[in-house]
N, C-alpha and C positions, 0 to 999 in steps of 0.2 A: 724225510721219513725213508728215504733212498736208503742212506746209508743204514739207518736200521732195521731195516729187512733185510742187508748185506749183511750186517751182525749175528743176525740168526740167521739165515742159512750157513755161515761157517761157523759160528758155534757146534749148530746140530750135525753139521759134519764133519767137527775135529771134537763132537763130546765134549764139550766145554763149558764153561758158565758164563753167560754174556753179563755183563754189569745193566743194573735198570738204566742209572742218570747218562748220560752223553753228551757233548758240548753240542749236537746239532741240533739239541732240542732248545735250545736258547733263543733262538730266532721265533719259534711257537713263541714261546712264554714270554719273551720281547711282546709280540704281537699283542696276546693276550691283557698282559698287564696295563701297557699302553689303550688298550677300551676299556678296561675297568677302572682305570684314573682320568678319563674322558680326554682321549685325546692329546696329553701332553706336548710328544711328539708327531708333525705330521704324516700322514701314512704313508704317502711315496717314500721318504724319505726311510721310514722304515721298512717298507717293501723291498728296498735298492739293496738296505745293508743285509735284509735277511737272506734275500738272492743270490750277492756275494758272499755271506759268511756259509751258508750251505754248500754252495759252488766249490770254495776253497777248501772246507772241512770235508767234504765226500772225495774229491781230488788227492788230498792227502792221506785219507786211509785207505783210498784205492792206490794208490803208487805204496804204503805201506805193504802190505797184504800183497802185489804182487812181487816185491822186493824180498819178504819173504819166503813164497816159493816159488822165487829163482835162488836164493841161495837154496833152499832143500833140495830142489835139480841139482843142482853145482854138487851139491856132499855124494847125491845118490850115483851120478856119474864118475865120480872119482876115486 
């Protein structure tokens, strides 16, 4: 849920429109679905990947997001 509270606060400060769906809500709905089919998959096991798939997905939009401005430094300095 990291990342999307990071989504809305730069939306609302570049005026934008955030998108509802996000790939980091997957790991919720992962969770979710997995207790209402009782259990399928073990829950560690799903703990582990939703820990890693978060971990990696807020990682990557955070090096996006600051790759972008450092390139808009880079234009404004130049």
């Amino acid at each position: 849920m990291t990342k999307v509270t990071n989504k809305l606060m730069i939306a609302h400060m570049t005026k934008t429109e955030m998108e509802y769906l996000d790939w980091s809500l997957l790991a919720p709905g992962l969770l979710f679905l997995n207790h209402y089919l009782n259990c399928v998959v073990p829950d560690i096991w799903l703990l582990w990947f939703t820990l890693i798939w978060g971990t990696q997905d807020l990682m990557r939009y955070c090096a996006q997001v600051l790759s972008v401005i450092a390139a808009n430094f880079v234009k404004i300095k130049a």
